[in-house]
N, C-alpha and C positions, 0 to 999 in steps of 0.2 A: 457595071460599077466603074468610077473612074475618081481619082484626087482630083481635085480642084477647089481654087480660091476662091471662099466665097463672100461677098458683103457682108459683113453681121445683119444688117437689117433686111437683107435678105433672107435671113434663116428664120422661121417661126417657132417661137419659144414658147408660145402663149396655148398652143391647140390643143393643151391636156394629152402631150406625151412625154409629162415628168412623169417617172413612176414612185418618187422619192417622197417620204412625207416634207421635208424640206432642203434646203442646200445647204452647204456644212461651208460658215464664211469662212472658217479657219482655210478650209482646203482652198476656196478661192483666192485668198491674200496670198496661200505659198506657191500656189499654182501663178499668180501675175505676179512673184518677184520673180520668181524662176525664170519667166518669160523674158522680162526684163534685163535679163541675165545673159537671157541667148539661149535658152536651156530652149530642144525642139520637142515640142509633146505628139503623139500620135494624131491626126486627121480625125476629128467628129466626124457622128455617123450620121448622115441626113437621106431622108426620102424625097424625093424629087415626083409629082404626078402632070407637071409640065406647069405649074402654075405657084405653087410653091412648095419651098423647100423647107419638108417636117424635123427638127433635131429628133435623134431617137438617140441619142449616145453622145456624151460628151458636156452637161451643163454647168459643171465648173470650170472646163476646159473654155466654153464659150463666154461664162461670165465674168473669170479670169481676163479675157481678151477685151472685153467691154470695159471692165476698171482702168485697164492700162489706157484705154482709148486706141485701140487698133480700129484700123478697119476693116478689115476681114480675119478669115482664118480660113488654112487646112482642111477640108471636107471631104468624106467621101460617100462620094453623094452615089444612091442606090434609085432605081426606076420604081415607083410607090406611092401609095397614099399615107392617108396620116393614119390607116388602119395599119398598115404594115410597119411605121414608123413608130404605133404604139405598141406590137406585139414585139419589135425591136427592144424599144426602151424597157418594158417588163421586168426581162432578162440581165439584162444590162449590168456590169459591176458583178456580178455574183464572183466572180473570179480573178478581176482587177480592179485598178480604179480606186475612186473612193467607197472602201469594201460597204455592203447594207447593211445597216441594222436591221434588231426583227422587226422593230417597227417598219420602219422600208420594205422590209418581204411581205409583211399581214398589208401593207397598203398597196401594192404590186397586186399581190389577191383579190382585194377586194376589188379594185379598177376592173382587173379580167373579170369578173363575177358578173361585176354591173355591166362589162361591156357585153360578154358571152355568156350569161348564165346557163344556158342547154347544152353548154360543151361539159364533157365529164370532166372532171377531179383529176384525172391524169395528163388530160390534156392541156389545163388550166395549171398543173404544176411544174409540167413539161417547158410551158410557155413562160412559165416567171423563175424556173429552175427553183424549186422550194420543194419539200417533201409533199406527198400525195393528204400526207394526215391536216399538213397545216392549211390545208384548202378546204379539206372535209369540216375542218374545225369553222373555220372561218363563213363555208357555208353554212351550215347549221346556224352559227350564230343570226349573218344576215339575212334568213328566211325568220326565224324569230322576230326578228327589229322590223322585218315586211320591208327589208329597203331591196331585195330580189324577190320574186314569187319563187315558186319549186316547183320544178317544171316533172311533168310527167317520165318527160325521156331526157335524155344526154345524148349529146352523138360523141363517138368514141375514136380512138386516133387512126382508126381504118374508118372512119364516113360513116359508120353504120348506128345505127339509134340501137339505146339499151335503155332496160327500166332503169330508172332514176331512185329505185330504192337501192341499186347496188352501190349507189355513193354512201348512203346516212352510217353504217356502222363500219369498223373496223375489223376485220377478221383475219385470224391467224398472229403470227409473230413475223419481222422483218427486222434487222439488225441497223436500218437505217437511222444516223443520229435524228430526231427532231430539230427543227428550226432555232428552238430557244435553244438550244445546248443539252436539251434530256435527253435520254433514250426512246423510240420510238417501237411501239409494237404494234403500230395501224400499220393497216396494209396500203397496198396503191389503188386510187380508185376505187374505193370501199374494201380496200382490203384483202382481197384475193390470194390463196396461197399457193404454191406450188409454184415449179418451174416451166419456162415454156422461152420459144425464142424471144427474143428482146425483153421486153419490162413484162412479164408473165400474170402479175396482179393488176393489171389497167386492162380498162376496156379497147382493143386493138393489139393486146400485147398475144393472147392467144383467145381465141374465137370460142374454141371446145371448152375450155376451161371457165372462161367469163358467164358463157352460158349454162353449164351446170352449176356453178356457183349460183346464176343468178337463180335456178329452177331448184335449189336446194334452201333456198330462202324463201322462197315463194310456199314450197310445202312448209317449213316451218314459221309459216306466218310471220314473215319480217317483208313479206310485199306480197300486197294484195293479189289476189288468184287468180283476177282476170290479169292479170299482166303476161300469166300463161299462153294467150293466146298470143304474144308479142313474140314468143320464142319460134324459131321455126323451129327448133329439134325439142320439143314439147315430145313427150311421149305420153299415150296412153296411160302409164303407172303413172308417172305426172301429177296428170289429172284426179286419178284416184287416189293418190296421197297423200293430195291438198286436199279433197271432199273430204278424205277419212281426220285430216288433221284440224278441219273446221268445228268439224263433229267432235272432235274431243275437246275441241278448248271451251263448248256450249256445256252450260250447266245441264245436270242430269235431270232436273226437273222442269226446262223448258221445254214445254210441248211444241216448238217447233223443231228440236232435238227427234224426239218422238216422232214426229210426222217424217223426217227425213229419214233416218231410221227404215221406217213404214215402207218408204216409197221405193229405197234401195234392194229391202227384202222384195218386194212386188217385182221390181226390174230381174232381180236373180232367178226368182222363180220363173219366170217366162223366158229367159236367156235359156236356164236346165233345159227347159224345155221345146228348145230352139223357135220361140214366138217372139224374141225382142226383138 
């Protein structure tokens, strides 16, 4: 990373790494009198990949600079594409700046969703600094509108692929505010409870925990059974608690109820009898 002046027309503004639903002109006008003034503002954050250089941080600071008719600005320019320039911008502001609205967070969301949709819930809130629930939400909604598909798996903030049913619901309690200003009881990442080192309810946050969770949903039919085979620490009972749990949610007068039934008694008998 290094400061350095750079053209304004050298910077690209246009490559879809606003993450803002729009620019706020107030803040632009007080940001170029300030300038105007002498007042020195922080160095924009730009991606450099040898060819141009992506804004990910700073677009009233730069459009500020364009009103006054400057011709450069302050930059600190990082070695990058306009991938990493947009995972940059996401972020951006949560903590200075011109602060976001939720509107600006739920559109941060949604960008990540469209850009990465098979990265989990935690990853994706990590990435735009927003609660785990306002992503869940936000997914949900855009698999409905079919402007994402919903992807089988997620990969999780340790690389590793997880069902994609442990994003859909929320579980347990967390004391985390919600994005609008409410109280928040979803969990991170579908919600996951308990402690574990770093973010403990996301997938990557603890391994042991993620995956019982996710095998504790699985037998209670909130994700489909073959996903069982996804798990490597699947156990045996597992297996048998999701058969026995399919079996109870079947009507008692379906005869395929009965057949299976049938075929379990048959396997036990020959198991007693050491022939399975």
């Amino acid at each position: 990373m290094e400061i350095k002046d750079l053209e304004l027309d050298q910077i690209d503004i246009y490559g879809g790494t606003q993450a803002r639903v729009a620019t706020n002109d107030d803040a632009i006008n007080s940001y170029a009198d300030s300038m105007m003034e002498g007042a020195v503002f922080p160095p924009v954050v730009t991606y450099y990949d040898g060819t141009k250089y992506w804004l990910a941080d700073g677009f009233h600071r730069y459009l500020a600079a364009q009103r006054n008719e400057f011709d450069s600005i302050a930059s600190e320019v990082h070695p990058g594409s306009r991938t990493d320039a947009l995972k940059h911008a996401l972020g951006a502001n949560a903590t200075n700046g011109v602060y976001r609205s939720n509107e600006d967070k739920r559109n941060a969301v949604e960008i990540a969703l469209e850009e990465w949709p098979n990265m989990s819930n935690a990853v994706i809130a990590e990435m735009c600094k927003v609660s785990n629930d306002l992503v869940r939400r936000c997914r949900n909604a855009m698999e409905k509108m079919n402007r994402i598909d919903a992807p089988r798996q997620v990969t999780g903030k340790d690389g590793k692929q997880y069902p994609a049913g442990i994003e859909r619901q929320p579980r347990g309690e967390s004391s985390t505010p919600k994005d609008d200003g409410s109280s928040n009881s979803g969990g991170v990442g579908g919600g996951f409870s308990g402690k574990a080192k770093g973010d403990a309810r996301a997938p990557g946050g603890s391994n042991a925990e993620i995956e019982a969770e996710a095998r504790k949903m699985i037998r209670e039919g909130e994700i489909k059974h073959s996903e069982l085979d996804k798990l490597g620490s699947a156990t045996a009972l597992d297996y048998a608690e999701t058969a026995l749990n399919v079996l109870n949610r079947m009507k008692t007068d379906d005869p395929r109820r009965a057949e299976a039934v049938n075929r379990i008694e048959r396997w036990l008998e020959k198991e007693k009898a050491g022939t399975a």
